[in-house]
VOZADO-520300 format. One record per residue (C-alpha): residue in one letter; x, y, z; residue number from 1. Coordinates in nm, 2 decimals. Layout:
N
ATOM  rest      c1      c2      c3   nr
ATOM     a       X       Y       Z  NUM
...
! end
This chain:
498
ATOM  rest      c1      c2      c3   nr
ATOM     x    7.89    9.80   10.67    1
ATOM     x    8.24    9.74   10.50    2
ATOM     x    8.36    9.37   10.38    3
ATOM     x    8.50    9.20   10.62    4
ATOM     x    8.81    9.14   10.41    5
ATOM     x    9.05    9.42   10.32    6
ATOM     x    9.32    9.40   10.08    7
ATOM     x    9.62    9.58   10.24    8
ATOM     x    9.74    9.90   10.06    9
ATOM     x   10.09    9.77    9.98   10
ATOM     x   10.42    9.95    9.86   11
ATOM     x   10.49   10.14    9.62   12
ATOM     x   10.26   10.06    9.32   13
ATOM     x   10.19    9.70    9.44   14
ATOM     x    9.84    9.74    9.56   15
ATOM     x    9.78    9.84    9.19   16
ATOM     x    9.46    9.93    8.99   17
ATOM     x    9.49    9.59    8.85   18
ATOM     x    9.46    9.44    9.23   19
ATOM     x    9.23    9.63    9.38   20
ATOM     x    8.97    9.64    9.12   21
ATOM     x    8.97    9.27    9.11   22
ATOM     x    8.96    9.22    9.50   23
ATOM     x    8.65    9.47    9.47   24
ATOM     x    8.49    9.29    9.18   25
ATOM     x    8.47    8.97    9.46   26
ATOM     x    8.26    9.17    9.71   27
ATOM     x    8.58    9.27    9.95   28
ATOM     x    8.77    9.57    9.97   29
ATOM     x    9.00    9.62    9.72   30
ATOM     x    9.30    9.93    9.84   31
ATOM     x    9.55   10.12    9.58   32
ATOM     x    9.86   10.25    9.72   33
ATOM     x    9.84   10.60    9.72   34
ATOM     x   10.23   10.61    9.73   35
ATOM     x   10.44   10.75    9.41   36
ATOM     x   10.13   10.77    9.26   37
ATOM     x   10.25   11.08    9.01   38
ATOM     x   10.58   10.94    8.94   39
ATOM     x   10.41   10.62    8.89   40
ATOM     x   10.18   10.82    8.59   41
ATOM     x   10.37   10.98    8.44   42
ATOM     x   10.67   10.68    8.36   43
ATOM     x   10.39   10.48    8.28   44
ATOM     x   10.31   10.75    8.05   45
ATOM     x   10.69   10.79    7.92   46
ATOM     x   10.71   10.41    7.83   47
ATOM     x   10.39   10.41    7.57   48
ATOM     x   10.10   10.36    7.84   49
ATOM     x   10.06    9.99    7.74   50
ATOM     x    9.73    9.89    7.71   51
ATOM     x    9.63   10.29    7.68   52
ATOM     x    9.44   10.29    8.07   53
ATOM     x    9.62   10.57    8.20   54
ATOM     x    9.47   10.77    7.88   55
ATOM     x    9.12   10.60    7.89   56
ATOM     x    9.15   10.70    8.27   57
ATOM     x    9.28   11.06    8.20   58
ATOM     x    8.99   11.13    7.95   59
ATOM     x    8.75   11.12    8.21   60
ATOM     x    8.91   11.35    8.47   61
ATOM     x    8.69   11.64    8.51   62
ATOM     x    8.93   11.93    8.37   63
ATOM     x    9.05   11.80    7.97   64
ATOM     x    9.30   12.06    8.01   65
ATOM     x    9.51   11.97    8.31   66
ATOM     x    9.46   11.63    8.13   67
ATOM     x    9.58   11.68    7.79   68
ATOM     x    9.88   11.90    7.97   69
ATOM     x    9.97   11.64    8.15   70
ATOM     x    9.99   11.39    7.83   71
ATOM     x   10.14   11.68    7.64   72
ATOM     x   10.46   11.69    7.86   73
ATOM     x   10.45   11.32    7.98   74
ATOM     x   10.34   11.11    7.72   75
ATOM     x   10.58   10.93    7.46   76
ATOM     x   10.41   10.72    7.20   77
ATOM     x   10.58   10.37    7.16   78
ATOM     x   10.80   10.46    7.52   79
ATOM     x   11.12   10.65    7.57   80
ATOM     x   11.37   10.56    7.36   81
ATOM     x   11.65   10.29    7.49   82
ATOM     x   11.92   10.49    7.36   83
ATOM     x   11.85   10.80    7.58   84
ATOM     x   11.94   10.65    7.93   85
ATOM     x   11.98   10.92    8.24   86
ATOM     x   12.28   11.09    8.36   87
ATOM     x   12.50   10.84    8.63   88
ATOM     x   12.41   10.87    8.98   89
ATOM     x   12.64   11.13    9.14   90
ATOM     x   12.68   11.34    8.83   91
ATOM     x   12.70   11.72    8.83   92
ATOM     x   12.37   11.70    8.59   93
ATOM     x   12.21   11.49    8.82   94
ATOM     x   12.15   11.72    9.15   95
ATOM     x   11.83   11.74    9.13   96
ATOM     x   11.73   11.79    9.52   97
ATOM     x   11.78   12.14    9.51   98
ATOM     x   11.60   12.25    9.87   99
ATOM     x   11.40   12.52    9.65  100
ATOM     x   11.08   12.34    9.55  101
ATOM     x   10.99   12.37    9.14  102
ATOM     x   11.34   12.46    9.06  103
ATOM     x   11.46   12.11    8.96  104
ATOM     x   11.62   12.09    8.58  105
ATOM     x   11.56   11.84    8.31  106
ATOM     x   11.89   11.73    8.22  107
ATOM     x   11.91   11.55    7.87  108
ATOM     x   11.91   11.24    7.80  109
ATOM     x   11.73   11.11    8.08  110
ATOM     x   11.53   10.78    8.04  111
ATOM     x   11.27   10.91    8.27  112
ATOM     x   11.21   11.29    8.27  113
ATOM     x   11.18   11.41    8.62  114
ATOM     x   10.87   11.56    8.81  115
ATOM     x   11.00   11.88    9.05  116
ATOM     x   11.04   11.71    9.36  117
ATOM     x   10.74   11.77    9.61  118
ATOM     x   10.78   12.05    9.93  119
ATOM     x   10.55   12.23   10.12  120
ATOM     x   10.58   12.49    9.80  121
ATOM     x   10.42   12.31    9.55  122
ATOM     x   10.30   12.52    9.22  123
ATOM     x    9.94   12.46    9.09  124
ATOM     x   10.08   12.25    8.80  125
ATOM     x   10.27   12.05    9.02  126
ATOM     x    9.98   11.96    9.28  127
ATOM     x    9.74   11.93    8.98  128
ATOM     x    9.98   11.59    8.82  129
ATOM     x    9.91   11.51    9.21  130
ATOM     x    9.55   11.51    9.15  131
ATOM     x    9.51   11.40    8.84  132
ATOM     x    9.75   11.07    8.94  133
ATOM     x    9.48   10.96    9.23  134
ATOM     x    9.23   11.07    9.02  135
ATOM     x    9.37   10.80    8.75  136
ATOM     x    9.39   10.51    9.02  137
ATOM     x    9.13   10.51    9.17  138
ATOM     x    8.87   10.59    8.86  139
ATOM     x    9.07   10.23    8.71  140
ATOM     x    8.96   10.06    9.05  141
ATOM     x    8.64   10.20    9.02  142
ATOM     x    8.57   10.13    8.69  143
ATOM     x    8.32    9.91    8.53  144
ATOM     x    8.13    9.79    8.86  145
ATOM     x    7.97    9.91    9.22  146
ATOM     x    8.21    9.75    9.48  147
ATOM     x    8.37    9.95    9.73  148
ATOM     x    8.75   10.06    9.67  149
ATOM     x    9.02   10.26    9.91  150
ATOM     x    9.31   10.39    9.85  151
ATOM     x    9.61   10.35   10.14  152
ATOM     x    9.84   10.68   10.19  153
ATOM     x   10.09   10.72   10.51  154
ATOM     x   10.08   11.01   10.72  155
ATOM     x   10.46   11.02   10.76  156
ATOM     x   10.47   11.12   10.37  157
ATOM     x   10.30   11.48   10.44  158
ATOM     x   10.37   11.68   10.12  159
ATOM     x   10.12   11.56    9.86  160
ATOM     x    9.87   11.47   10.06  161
ATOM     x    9.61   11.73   10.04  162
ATOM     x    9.62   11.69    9.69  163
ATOM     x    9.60   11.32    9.64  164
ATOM     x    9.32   11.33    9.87  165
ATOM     x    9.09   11.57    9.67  166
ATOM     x    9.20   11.34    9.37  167
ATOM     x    9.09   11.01    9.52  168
ATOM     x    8.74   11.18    9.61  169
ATOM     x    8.70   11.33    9.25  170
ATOM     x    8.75   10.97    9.12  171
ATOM     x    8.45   10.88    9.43  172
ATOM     x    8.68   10.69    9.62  173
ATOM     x    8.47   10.46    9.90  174
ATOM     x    8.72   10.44   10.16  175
ATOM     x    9.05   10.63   10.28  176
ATOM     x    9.30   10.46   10.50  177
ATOM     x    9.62   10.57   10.65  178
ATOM     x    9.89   10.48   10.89  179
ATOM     x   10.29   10.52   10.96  180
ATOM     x   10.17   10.83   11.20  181
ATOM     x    9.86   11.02   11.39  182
ATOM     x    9.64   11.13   11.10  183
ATOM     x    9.44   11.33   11.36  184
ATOM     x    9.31   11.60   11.11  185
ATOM     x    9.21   11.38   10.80  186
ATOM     x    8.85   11.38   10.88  187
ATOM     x    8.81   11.75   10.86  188
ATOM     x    9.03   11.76   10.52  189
ATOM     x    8.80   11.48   10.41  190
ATOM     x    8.52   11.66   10.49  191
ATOM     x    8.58   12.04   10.33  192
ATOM     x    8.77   11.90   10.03  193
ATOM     x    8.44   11.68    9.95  194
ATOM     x    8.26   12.06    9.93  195
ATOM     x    8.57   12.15    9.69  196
ATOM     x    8.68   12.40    9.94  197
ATOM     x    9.07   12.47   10.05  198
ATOM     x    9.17   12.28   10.34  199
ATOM     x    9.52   12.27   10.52  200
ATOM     x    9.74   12.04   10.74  201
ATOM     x    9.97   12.06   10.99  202
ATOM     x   10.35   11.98   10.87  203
ATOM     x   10.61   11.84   11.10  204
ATOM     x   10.97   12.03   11.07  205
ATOM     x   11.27   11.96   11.20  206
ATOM     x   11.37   12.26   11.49  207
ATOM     x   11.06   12.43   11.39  208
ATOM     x   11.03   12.45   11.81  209
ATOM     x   10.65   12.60   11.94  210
ATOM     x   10.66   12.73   11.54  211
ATOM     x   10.36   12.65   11.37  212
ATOM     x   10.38   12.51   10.98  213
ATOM     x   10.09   12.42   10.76  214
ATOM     x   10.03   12.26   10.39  215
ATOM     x    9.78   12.44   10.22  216
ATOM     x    9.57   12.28    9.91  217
ATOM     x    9.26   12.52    9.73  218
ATOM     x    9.11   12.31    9.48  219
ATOM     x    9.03   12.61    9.31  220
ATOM     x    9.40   12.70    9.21  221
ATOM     x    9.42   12.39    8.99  222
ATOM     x    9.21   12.55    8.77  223
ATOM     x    8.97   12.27    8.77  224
ATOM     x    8.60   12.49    8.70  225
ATOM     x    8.38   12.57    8.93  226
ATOM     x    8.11   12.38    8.81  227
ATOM     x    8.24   12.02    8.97  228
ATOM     x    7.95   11.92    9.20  229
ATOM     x    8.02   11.88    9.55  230
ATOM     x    8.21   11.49    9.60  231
ATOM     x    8.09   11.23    9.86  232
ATOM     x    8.30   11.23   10.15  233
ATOM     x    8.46   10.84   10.20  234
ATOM     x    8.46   10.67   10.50  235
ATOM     x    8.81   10.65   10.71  236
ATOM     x    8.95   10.41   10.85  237
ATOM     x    9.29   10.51   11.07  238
ATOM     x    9.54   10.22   11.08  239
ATOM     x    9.63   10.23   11.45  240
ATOM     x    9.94    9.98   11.66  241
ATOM     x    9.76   10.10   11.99  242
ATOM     x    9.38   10.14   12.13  243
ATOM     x    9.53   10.43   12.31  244
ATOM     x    9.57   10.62   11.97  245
ATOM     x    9.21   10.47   11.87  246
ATOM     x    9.06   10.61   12.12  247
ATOM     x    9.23   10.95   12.07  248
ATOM     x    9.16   10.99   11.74  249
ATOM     x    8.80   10.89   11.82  250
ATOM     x    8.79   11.19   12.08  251
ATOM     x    8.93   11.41   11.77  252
ATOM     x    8.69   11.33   11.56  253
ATOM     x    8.40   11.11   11.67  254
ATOM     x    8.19   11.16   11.34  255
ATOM     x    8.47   11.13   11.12  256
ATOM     x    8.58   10.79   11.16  257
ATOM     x    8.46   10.48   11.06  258
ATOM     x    8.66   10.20   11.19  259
ATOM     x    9.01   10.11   11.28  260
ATOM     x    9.27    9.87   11.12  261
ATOM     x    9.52    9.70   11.40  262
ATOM     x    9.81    9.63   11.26  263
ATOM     x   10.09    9.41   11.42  264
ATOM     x   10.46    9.48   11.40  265
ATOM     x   10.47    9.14   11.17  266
ATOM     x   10.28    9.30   10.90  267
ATOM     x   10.44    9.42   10.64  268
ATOM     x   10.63    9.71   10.49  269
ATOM     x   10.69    9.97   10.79  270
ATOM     x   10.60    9.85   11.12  271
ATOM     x   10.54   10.11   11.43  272
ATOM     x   10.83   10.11   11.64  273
ATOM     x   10.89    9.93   11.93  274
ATOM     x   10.72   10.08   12.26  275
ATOM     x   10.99   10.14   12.49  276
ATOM     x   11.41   10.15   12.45  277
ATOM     x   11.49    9.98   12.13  278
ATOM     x   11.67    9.60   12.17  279
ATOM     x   11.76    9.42   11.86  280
ATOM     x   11.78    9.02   11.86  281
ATOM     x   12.05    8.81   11.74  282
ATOM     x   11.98    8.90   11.41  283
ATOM     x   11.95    9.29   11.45  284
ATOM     x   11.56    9.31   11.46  285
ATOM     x   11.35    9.56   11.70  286
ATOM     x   11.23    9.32   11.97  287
ATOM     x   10.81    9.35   12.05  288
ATOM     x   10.72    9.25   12.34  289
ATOM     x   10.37    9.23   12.54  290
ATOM     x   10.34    9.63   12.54  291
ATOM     x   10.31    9.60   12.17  292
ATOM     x   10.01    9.37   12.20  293
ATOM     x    9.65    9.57   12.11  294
ATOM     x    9.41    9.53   12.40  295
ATOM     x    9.15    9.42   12.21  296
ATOM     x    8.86    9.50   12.47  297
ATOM     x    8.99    9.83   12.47  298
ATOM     x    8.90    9.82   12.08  299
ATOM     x    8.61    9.68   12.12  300
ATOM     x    8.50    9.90   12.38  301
ATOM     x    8.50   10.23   12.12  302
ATOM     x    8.22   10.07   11.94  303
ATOM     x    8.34   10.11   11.60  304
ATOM     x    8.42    9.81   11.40  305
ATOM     x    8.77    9.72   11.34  306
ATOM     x    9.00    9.46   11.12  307
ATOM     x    9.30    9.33   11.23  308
ATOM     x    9.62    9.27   11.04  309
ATOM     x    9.93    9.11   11.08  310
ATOM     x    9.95    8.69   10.99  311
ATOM     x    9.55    8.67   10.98  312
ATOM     x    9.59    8.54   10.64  313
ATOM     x    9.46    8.20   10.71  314
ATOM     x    9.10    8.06   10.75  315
ATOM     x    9.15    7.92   11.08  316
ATOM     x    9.33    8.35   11.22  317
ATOM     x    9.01    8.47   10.99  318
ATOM     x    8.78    8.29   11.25  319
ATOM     x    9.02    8.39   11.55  320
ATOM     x    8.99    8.75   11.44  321
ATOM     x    8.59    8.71   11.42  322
ATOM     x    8.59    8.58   11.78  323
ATOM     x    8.79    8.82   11.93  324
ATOM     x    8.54    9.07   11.82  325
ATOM     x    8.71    9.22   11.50  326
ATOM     x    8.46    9.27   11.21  327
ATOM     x    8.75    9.17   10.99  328
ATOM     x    9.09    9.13   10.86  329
ATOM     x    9.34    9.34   10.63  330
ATOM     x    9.52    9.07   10.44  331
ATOM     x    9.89    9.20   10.25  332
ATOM     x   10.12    8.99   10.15  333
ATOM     x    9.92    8.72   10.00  334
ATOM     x    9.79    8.96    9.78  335
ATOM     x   10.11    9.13    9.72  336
ATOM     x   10.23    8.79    9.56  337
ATOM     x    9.93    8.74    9.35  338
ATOM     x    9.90    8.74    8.94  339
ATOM     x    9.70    9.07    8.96  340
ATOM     x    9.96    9.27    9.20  341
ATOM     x   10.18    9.54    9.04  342
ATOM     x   10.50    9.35    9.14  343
ATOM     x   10.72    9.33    8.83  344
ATOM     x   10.66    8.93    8.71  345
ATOM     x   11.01    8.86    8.72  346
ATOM     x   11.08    8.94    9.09  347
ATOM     x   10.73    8.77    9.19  348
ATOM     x   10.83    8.40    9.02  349
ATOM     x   11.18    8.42    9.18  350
ATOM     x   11.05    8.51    9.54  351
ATOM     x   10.75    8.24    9.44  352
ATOM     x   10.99    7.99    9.40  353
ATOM     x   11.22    8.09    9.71  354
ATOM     x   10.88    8.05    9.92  355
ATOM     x   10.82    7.73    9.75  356
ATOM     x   11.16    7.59    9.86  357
ATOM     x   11.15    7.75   10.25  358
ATOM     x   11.40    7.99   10.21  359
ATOM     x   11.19    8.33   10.20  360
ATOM     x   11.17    8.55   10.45  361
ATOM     x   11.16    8.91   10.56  362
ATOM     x   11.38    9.07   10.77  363
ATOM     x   11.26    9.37   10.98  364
ATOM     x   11.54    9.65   10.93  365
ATOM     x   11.55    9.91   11.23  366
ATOM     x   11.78   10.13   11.01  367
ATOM     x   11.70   10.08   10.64  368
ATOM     x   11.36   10.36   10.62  369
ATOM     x   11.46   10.73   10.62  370
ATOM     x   11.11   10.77   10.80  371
ATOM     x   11.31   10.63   11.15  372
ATOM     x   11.05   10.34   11.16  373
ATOM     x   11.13    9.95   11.13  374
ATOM     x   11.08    9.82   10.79  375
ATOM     x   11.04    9.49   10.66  376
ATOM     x   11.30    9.38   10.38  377
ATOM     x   11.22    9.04   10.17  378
ATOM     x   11.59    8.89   10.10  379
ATOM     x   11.65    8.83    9.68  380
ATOM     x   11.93    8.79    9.56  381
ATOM     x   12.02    9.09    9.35  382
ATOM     x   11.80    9.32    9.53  383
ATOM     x   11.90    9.61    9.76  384
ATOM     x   11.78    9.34   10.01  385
ATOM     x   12.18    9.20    9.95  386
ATOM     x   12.41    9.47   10.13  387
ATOM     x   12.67    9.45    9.85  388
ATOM     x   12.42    9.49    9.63  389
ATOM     x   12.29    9.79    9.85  390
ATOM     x   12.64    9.94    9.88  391
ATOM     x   12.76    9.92    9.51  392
ATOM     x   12.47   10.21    9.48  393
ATOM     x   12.59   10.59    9.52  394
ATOM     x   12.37   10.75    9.76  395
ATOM     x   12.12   11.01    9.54  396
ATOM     x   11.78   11.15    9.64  397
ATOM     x   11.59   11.25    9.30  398
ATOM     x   11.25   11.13    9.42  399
ATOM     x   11.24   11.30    9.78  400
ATOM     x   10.89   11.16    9.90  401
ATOM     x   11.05   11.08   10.22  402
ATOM     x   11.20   11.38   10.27  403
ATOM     x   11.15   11.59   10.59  404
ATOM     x   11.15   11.98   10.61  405
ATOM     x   11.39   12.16   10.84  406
ATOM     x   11.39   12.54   10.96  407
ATOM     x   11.70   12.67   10.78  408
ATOM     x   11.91   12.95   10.99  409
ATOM     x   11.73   13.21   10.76  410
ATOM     x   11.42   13.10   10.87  411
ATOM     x   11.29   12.95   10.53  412
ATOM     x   11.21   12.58   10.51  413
ATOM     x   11.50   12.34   10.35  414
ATOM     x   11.44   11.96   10.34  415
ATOM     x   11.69   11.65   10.38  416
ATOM     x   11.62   11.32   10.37  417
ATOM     x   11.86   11.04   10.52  418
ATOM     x   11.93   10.86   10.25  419
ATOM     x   12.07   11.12   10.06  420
ATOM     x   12.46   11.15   10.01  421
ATOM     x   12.62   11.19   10.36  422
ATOM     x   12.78   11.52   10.26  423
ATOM     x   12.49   11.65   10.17  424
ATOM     x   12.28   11.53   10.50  425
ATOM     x   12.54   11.70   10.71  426
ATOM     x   12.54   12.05   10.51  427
ATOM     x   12.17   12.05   10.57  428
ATOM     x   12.21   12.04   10.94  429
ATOM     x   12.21   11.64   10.94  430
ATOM     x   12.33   11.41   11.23  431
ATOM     x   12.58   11.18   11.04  432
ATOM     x   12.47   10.92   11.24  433
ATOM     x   12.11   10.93   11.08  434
ATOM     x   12.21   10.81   10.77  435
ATOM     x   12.43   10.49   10.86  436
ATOM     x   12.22   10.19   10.73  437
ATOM     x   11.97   10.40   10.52  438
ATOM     x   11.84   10.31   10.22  439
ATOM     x   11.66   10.46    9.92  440
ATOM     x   11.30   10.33    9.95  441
ATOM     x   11.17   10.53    9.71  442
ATOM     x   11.38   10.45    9.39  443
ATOM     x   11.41   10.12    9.51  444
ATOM     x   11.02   10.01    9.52  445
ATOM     x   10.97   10.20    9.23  446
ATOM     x   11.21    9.93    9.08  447
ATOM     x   11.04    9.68    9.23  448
ATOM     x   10.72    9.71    9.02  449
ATOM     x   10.97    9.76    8.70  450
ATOM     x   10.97   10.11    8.68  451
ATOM     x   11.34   10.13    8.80  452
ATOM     x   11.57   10.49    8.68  453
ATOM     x   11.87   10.37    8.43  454
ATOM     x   12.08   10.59    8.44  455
ATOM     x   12.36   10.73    8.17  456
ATOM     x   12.66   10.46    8.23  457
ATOM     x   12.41   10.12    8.24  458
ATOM     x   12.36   10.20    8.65  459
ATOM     x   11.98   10.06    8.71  460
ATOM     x   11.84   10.11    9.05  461
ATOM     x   11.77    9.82    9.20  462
ATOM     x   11.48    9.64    9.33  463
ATOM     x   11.34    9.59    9.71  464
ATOM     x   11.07    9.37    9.78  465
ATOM     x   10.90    9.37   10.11  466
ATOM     x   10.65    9.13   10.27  467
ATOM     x   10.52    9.02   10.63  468
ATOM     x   10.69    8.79   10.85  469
ATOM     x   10.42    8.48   10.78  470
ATOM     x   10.49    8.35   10.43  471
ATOM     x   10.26    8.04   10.55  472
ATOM     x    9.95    8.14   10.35  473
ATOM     x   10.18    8.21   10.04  474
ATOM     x   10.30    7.83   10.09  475
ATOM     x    9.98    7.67   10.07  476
ATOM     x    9.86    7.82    9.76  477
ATOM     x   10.14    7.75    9.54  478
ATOM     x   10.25    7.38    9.48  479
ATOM     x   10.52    7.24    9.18  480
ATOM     x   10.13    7.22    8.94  481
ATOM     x   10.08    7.57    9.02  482
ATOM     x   10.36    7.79    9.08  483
ATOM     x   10.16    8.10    9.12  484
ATOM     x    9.82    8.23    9.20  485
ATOM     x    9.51    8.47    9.17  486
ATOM     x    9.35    8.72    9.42  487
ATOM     x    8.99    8.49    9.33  488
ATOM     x    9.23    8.18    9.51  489
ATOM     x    9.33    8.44    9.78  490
ATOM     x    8.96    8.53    9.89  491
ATOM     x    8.80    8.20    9.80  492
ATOM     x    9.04    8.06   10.09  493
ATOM     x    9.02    8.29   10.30  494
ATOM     x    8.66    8.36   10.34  495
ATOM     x    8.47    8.14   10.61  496
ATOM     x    8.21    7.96   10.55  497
ATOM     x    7.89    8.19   10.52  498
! end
């Protein structure tokens, strides 16, 4: 049986190495993001790996020659030099979203050299830095003891995740979790990449009509060997808003789940939408109402355990939880907040000290996610949480994991994203009116754990912290003595007696 505590799998980067290993270490579940996890690499790599774990974690990946390719083309001894900033946003050097996968340049000067952007196209090198990234993660979890890690990935970011899959299980992940979507055909994947064999999953495209698409991953492309031993499969738990999706992904796959996580909408991060038309408050939030409530009984009655999330960060909603038949709780933003998270230090001691004076909170943007569901946006000042802020950035898409595919007039698949400049949106076959109020999530929670793009005229992308809607258990852990706190003072409050 799993802990009864689960460390949510925040953000981008957030729910680090650092974090989950230590969670893991105190007998609960430590989670990494799976998000960004290649970009994440291979800047790591491009400022000096400090501390050398991304190397340390590389040398132990089962192919030394993806590895060493990898640190041939990504890794800069001492970091990238300050003088050699990237191009301005908006630049003609800096398109770099061209729709045909693998074909992005490397313009000079750029502080971080750019990965191709992912597609349903991937090459083998391409899906191999993929790999090897979960592979690095979760082996730096992992490492050094027996408890059980995850590793959190969301359904609605399709294109690399075959491939961080099969890394997460080289690295003999314990647990896979997902949510923002139906992630009806994980357990099969699970189960055929765990024998190394190619598995494939279907990929929703814009006006693709009754036509059928499909991402394809064969481990064997990545030229990994053929003598890597068959993996453990993990277990997998679906993060669900509804038993009615429980209980049909149970139906799918009654062997190939293990649990559920029921998350709220004031969790953290994206929240499902609203059931229903959409109503705003006063302040322009979605509105939940009763239909939003889980029907626990209805969970219970599937007779797999499940952990609820959502402002359950507190001994007394712990013991709630427990009552109302949950095994457990998935716990975010008190972790996100901690000493051991990947947040950038700066931005966690500014929003400490906001909580510490009342003024924190989150505000749940309808608009602000080019994935179309509500997201959850902490206010700092001088954050893309400030609309001026926001504004005074020009709208680029160089990262493109939330990018969707379309069907081009061709035929071929093209992909947009929201966020990206209006003009462009609209070539693509874009409604104009998708992109009013969007917002660059990836670049900007990239930022947020300090591994922001500067580009060529001193533009740095800025920072956007998210968190739940209860800042209460962040409150009573920090006091003027002690203005911050450790995941051991997380779990050692949280955990009921016995």
């Amino acid at each position: 049986m799993l802990p009864r505590l689960i460390q949510g799998g925040m953000g981008v980067g957030v729910s680090a190495w650092t974090l989950a290993r230590e969670v893991s270490l105190l007998g609960q579940l430590g989670v990494v993001s799976g998000t960004a996890l290649d970009t994440i690499l291979i800047r790591r790599l491009w400022d000096g790996d400090p501390g050398g774990h991304m190397r340390r974690a590389i040398s132990a990946f089962p192919s030394h020659e993806i590895g060493q390719a990898v640190l041939a083309r990504w890794f800069r001894a001492g970091g990238s030099p300050a003088s050699t900033p990237a191009p301005a946003l908006g630049s003609a050097d800096d398109d770099v979203t061209p729709d045909d996968v693998g074909s992005v340049g490397e313009p000079a000067g750029r502080r971080f050299r750019p990965a191709p952007l992912i597609g349903a196209g991937m090459n083998p090198d391409r899906q191999a830095l993929i790999v090897l990234a979960n592979f690095v993660e979760v082996h730096l979890a992992k490492e050094g003891h027996d408890g059980v890690v995850g590793v959190n990935y969301l359904e609605k970011i399709q294109f690399p995740t075959l491939p961080s899959l099969y890394g997460a299980l080289l690295a003999d992940v314990d647990v896979v979790l997902m949510g923002a979507g139906i992630p009806a055909e994980i357990p099969d994947v699970l189960h055929r990449l765990a024998q190394h064999l190619g598995a494939s999953l279907g990929l929703d495209v814009l006006g693709a009509g009754d036509r059928p698409f499909r991402l394809t991953f064969d481990p064997r492309t990545i030229g990994l060997g053929s003598d890597v031993p068959p993996l453990r499969r993990p277990s997998f738990l679906p993060i669900v808003s509804a038993a009615t999706l429980a209980k049909a992904l149970l139906r799918r796959s009654p062997d190939g789940i293990a649990g559920f996580v029921v998350e709220g909408p004031v969790a953290g991060g994206h929240n499902a939408p609203p059931r229903g038309q959409l109503q705003l408050n006063g302040l322009g939030e979605p509105v939940y109402g009763v239909r939003d409530d889980v029907d626990l009984e209805r969970m219970k009655a599937l007779g797999l355990p499940f952990w609820l999330a959502g402002a359950y960060a507190s001994p007394e909603r712990f013991e709630e939880a427990l009552a109302a038949g949950a095994h457990g709780i998935q716990v975010g933003t008190v972790f996100a907040f901690c000493e051991e998270s990947g947040l950038d230090p700066v931005l966690r001691r500014r929003y400490l000290e906001r909580i510490a004076q009342g003024d924190g909170r989150a505000f749940t943007d309808p608009t602000a996610s080019p994935t179309g569901f509500p997201f959850k946006v902490a206010a700092l000042e001088g954050t893309a949480s400030e609309q001026a802020t926001y504004d005074a950035r020009p709208r680029l898409c160089d990262l493109g994991y939330l990018r969707r595919a379309y069907v081009r007039p061709d035929g071929t698949l093209g992909y947009r994203c929201p966020s990206e400049p209006v003009d462009d949106h609209v070539r693509k076959g874009g409604d104009i009116g998708d992109t009013v109020g969007r917002k660059c999530l990836c670049n900007a929670l990239i930022a947020t754990i300090g591994l922001g793009q500067v580009r060529a005229d001193g533009y740095q992308e800025p920072p956007m912290l998210t968190a739940g809607d209860d800042l209460e258990p962040v409150r009573r852990l920090i006091s003027p003595d002690r203005p911050s706190y450790r995941a051991r003072d997380v779990i050692e409050w949280l955990l009921p007696a016995g």
